[in-house]
OpenMM code with the backbone's topology and positions (N, CA, C; nanometers):
from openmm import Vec3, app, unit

residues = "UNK UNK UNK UNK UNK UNK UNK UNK UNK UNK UNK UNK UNK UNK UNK UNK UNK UNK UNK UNK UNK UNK UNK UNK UNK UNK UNK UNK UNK UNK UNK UNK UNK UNK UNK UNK UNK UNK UNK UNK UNK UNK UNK UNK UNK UNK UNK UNK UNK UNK UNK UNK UNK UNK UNK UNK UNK UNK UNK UNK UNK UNK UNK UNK UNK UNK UNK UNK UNK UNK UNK UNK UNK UNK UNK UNK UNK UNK UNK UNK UNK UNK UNK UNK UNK UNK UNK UNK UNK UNK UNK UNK UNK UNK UNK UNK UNK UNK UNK UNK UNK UNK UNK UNK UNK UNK UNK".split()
positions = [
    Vec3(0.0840, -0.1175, 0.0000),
    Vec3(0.0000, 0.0000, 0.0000),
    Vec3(0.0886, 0.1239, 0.0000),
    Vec3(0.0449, 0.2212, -0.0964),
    Vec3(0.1061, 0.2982, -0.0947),
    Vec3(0.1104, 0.4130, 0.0453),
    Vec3(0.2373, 0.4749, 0.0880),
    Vec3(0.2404, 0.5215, 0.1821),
    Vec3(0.1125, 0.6462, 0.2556),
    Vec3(0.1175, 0.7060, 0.1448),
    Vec3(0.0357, 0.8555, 0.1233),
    Vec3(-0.1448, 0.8035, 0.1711),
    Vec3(-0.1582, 0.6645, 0.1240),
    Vec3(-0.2837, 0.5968, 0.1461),
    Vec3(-0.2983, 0.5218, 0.2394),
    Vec3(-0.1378, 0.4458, 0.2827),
    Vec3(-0.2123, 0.3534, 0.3829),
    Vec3(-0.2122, 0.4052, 0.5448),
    Vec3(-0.3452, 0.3800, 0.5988),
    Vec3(-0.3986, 0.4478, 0.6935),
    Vec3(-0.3071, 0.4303, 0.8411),
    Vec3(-0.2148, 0.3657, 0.8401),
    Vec3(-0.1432, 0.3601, 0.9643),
    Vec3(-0.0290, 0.4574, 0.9510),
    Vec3(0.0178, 0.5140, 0.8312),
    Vec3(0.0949, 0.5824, 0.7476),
    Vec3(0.0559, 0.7450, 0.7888),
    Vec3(-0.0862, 0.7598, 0.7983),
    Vec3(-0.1382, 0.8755, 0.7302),
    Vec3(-0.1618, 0.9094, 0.9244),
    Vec3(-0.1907, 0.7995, 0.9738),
    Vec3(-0.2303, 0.8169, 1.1553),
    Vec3(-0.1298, 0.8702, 1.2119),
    Vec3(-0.0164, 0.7870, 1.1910),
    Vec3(0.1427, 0.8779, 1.2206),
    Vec3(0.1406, 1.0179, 1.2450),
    Vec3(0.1539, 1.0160, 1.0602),
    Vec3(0.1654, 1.1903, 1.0171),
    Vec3(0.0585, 1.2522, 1.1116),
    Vec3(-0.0290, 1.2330, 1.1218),
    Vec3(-0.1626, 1.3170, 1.1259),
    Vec3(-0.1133, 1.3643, 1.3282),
    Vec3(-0.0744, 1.2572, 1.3945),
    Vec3(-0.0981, 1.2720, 1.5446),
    Vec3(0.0570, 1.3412, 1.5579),
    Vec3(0.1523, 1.3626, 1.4519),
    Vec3(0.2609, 1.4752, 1.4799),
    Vec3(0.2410, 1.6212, 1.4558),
    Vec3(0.1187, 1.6510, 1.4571),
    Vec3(0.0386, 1.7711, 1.4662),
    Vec3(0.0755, 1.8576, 1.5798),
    Vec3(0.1261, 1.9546, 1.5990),
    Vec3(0.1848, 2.0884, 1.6951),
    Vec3(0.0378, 2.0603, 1.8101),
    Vec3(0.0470, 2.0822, 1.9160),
    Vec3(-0.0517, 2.1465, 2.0005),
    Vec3(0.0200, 2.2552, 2.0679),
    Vec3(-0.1327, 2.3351, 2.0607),
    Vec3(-0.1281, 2.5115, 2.1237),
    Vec3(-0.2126, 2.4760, 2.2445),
    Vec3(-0.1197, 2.5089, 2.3067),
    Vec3(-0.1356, 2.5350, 2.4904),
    Vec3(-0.2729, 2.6031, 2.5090),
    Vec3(-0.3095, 2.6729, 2.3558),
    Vec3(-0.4587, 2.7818, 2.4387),
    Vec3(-0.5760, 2.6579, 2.4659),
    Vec3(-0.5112, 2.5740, 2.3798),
    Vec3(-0.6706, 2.4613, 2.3919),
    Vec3(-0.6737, 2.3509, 2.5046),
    Vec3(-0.5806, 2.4122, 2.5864),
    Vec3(-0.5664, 2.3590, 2.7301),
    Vec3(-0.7143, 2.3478, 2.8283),
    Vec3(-0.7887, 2.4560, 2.7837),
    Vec3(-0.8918, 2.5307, 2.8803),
    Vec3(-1.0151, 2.5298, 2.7812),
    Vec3(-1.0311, 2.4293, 2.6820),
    Vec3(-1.0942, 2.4876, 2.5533),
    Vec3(-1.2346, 2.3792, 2.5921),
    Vec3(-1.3503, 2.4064, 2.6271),
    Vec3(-1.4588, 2.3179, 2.6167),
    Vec3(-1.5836, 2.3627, 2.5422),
    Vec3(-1.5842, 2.2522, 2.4675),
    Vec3(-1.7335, 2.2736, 2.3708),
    Vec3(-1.8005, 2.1835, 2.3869),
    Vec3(-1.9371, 2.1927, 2.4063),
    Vec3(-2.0328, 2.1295, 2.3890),
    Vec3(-2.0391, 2.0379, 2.5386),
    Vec3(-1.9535, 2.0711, 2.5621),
    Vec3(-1.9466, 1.9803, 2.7453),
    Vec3(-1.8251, 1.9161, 2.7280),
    Vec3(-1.7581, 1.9085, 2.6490),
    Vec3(-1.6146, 1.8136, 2.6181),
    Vec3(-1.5105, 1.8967, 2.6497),
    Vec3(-1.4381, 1.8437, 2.7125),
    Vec3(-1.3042, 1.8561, 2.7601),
    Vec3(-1.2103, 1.8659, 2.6515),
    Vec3(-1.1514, 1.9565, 2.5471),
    Vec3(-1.0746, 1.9055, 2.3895),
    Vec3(-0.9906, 1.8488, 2.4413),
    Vec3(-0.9160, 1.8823, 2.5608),
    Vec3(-0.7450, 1.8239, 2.6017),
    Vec3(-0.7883, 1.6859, 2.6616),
    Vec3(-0.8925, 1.6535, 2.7352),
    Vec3(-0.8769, 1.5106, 2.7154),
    Vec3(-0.9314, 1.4446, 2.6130),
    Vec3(-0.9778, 1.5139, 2.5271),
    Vec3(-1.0468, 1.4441, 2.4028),
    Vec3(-0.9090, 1.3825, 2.3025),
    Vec3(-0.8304, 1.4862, 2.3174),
    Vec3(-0.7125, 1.5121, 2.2318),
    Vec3(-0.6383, 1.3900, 2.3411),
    Vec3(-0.5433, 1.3947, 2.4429),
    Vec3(-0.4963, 1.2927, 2.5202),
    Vec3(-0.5722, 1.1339, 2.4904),
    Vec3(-0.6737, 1.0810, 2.5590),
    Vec3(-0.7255, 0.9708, 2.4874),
    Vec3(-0.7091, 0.9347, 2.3511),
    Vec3(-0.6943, 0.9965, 2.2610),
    Vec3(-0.6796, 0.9687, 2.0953),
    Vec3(-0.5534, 0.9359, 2.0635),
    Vec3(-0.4976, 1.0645, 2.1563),
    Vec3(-0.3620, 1.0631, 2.1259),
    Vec3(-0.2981, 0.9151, 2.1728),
    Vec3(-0.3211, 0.8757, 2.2692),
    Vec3(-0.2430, 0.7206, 2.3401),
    Vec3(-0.2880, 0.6061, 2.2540),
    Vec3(-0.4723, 0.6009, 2.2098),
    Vec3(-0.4561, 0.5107, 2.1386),
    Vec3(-0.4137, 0.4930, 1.9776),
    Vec3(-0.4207, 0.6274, 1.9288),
    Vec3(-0.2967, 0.6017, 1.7700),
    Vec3(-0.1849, 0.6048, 1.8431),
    Vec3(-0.1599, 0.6300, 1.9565),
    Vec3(0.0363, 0.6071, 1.9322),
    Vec3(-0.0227, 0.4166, 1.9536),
    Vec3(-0.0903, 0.3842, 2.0501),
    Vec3(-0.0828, 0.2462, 2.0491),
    Vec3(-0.0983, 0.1350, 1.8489),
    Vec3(-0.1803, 0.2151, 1.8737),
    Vec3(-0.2554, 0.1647, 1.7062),
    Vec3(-0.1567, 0.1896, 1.5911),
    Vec3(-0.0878, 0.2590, 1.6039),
    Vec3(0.0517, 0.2480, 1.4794),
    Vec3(0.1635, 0.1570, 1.5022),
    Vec3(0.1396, 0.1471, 1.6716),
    Vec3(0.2545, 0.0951, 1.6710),
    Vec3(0.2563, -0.0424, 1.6977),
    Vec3(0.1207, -0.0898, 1.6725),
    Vec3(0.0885, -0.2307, 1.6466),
    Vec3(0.0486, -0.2570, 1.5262),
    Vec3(0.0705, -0.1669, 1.4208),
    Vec3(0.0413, -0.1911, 1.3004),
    Vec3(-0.0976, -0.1726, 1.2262),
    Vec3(-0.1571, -0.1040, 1.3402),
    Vec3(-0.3320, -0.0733, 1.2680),
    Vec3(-0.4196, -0.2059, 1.3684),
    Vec3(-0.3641, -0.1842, 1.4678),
    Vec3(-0.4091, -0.3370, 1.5814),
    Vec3(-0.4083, -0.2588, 1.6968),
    Vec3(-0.5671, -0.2694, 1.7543),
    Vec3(-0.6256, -0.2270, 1.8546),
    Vec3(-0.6938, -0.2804, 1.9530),
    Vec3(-0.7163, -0.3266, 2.0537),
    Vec3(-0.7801, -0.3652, 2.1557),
    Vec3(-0.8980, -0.3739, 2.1457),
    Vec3(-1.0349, -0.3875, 2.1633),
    Vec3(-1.1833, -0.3643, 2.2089),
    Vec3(-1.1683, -0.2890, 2.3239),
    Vec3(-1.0836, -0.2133, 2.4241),
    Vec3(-1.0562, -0.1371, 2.4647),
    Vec3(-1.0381, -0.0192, 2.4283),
    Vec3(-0.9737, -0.0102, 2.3558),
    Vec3(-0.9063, 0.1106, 2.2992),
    Vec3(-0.9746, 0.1723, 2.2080),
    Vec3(-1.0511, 0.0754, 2.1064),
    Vec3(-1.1648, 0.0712, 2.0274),
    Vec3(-1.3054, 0.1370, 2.0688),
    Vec3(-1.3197, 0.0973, 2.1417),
    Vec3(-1.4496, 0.2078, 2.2429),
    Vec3(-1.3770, 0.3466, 2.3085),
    Vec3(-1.2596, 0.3715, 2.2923),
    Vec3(-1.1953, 0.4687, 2.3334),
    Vec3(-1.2579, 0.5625, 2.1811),
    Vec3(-1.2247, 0.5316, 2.0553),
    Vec3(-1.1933, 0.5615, 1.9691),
    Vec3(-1.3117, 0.5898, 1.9365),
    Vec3(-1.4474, 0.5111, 1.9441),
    Vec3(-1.5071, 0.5700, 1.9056),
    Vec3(-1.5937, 0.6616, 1.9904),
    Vec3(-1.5882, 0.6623, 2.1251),
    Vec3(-1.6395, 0.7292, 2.2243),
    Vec3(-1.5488, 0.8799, 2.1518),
    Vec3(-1.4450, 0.8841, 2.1468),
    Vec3(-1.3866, 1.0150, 2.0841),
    Vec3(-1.4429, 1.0525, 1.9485),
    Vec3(-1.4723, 0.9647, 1.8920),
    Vec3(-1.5191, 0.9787, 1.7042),
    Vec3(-1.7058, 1.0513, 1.7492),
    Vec3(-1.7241, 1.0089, 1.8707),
    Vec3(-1.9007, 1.0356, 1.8642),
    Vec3(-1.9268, 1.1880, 1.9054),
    Vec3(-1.8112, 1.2023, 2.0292),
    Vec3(-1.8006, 1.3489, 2.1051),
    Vec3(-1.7255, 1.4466, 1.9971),
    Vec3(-1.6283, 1.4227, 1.9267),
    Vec3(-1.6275, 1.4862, 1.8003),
    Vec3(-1.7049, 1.5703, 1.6792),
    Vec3(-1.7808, 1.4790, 1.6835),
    Vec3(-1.9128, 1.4423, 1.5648),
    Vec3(-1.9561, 1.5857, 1.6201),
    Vec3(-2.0277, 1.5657, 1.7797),
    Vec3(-2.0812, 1.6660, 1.8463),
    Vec3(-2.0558, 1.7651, 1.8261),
    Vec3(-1.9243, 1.7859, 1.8666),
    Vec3(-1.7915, 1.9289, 1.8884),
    Vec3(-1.8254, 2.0233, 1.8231),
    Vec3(-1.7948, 1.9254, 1.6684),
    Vec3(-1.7397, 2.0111, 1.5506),
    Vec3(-1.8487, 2.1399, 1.5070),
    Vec3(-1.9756, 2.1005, 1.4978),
    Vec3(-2.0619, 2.1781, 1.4546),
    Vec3(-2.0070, 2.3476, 1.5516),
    Vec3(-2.0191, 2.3183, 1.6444),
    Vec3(-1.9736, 2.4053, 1.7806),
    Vec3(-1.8974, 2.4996, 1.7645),
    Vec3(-1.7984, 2.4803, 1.6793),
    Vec3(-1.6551, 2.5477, 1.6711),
    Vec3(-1.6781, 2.6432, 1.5704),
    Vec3(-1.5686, 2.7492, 1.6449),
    Vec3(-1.5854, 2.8540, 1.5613),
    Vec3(-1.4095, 2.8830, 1.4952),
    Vec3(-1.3609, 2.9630, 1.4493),
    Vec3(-1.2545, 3.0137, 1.4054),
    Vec3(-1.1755, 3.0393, 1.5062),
    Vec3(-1.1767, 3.0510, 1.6212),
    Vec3(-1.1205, 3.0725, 1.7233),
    Vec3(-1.0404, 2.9919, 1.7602),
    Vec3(-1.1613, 2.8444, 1.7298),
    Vec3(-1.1119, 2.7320, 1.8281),
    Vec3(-1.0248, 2.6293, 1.7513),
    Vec3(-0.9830, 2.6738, 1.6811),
    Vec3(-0.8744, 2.6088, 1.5445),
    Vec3(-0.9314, 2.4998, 1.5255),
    Vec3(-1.0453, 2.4990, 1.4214),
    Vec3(-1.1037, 2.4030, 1.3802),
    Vec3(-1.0284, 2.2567, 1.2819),
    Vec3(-0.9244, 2.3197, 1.1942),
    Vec3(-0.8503, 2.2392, 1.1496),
    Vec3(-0.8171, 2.1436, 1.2563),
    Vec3(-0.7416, 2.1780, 1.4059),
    Vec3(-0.7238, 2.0510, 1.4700),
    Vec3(-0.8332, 1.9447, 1.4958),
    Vec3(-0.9629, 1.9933, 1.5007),
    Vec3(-1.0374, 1.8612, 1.5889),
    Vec3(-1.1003, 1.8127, 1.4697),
    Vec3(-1.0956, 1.9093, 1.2552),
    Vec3(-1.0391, 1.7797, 1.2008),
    Vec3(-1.0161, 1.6567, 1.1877),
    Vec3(-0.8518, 1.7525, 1.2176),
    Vec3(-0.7088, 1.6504, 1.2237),
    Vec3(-0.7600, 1.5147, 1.2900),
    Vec3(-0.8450, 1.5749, 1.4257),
    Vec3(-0.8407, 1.4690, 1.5160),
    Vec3(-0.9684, 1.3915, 1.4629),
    Vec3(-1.0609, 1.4028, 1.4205),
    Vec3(-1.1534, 1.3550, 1.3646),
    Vec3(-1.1076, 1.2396, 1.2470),
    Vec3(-1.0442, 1.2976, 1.1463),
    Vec3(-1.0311, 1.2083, 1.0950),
    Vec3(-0.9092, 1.0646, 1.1125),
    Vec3(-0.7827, 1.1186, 1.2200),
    Vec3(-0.7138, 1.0798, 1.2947),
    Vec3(-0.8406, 0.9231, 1.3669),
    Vec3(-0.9739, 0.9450, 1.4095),
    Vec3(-1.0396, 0.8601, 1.5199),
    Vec3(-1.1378, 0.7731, 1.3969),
    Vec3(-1.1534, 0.8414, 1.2983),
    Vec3(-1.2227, 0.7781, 1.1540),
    Vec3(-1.1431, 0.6485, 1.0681),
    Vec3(-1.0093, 0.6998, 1.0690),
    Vec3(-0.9237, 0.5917, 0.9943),
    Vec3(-0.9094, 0.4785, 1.1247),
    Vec3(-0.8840, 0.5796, 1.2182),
    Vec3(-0.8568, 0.3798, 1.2797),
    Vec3(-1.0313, 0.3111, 1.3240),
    Vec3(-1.1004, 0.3703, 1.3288),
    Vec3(-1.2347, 0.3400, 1.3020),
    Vec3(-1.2911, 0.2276, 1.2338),
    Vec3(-1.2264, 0.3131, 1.1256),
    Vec3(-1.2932, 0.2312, 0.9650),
    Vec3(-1.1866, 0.0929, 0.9337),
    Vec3(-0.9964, 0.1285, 0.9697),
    Vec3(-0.9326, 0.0677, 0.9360),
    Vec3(-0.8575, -0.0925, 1.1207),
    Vec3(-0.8897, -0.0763, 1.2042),
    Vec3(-0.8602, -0.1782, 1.2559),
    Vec3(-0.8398, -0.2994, 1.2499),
    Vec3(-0.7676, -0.3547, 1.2686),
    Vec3(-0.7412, -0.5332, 1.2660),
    Vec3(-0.7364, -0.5374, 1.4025),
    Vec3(-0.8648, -0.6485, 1.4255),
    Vec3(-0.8213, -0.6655, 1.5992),
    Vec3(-0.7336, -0.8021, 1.6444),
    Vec3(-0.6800, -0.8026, 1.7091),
    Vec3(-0.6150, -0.8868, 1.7651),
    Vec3(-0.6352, -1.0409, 1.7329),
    Vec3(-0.5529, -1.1272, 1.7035),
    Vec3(-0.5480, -1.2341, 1.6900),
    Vec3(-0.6792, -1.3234, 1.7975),
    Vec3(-0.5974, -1.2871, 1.9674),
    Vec3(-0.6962, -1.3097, 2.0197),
    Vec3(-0.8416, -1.2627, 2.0499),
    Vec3(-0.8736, -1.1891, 2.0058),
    Vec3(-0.9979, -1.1557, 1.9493),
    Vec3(-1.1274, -1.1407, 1.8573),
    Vec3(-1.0343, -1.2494, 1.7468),
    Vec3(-1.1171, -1.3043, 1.6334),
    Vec3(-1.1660, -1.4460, 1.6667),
    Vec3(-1.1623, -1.5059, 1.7549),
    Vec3(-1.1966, -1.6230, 1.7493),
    Vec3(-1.3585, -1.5884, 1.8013),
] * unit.nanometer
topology = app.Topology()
chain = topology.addChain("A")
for resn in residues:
    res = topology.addResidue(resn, chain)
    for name in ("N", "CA", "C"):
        topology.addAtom(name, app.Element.getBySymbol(name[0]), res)
C-alpha cells in the first residue's frame, strides 16, 4: 500500500500535529478538547505501533472520541482552530474504519 494511502501511514503523520497550549482550557459542547485530544492521542500512538491493531478497549476509546467529536465540531468557531479537531476527527475515523483486531480476538 502505498504510503500517502495507507492508513497507519497517514495516523502517524496526522498525530505529529503541533498542540497550542490555548486549547488547554478549551470546552465545547461539554467536552473537555485536552482530554479528548490525550485519549486519541495514546490510542494512535498504540494503534501504529501495532500496526493498525487495537484492543476492544481502545476501540471504544476511539469511538467514544469519534461520537463526542461528531458533536464538537458543529460548535466550533474560528477561534477554536477548527482544522485541529479535524485533524483529530479524521485521525479517530481511519482507525475506526481501518482496525485489525487482535489475533486473540477473532476467534
Amino acid at each position: 500500500m502505498d504510503v500517502a494511502t495507507d492508513p497507519v501511514a497517514v495516523v502517524a503523520r496526522l498525530r505529529d500535529e503541533p498542540w497550542d497550549r490555548k486549547w488547554n482550557s478549551l470546552e465545547v459542547a461539554g467536552v473537555d478538547l485536552v482530554s479528548l485530544d490525550t485519549r486519541l492521542g495514546g490510542c494512535a500512538h498504540t494503534w501504529v505501533a501495532n500496526s493498525g491493531c487495537l484492543h476492544e478497549r481502545g476501540m471504544s476509546t476511539v469511538r467514544l472520541v469519534l461520537d463526542q467529536l461528531e458533536r464538537v465540531m458543529p460548535e466550533l468557531t474560528e477561534d477554536d482552530s477548527p482544522a485541529v479537531w479535524h485533524r483529530l476527527h479524521e485521525t479517530a475515523r481511519l482507525i475506526a474504519a481501518h482496525n485489525t483486531p487482535p489475533a486473540d480476538q477473532l476467534s
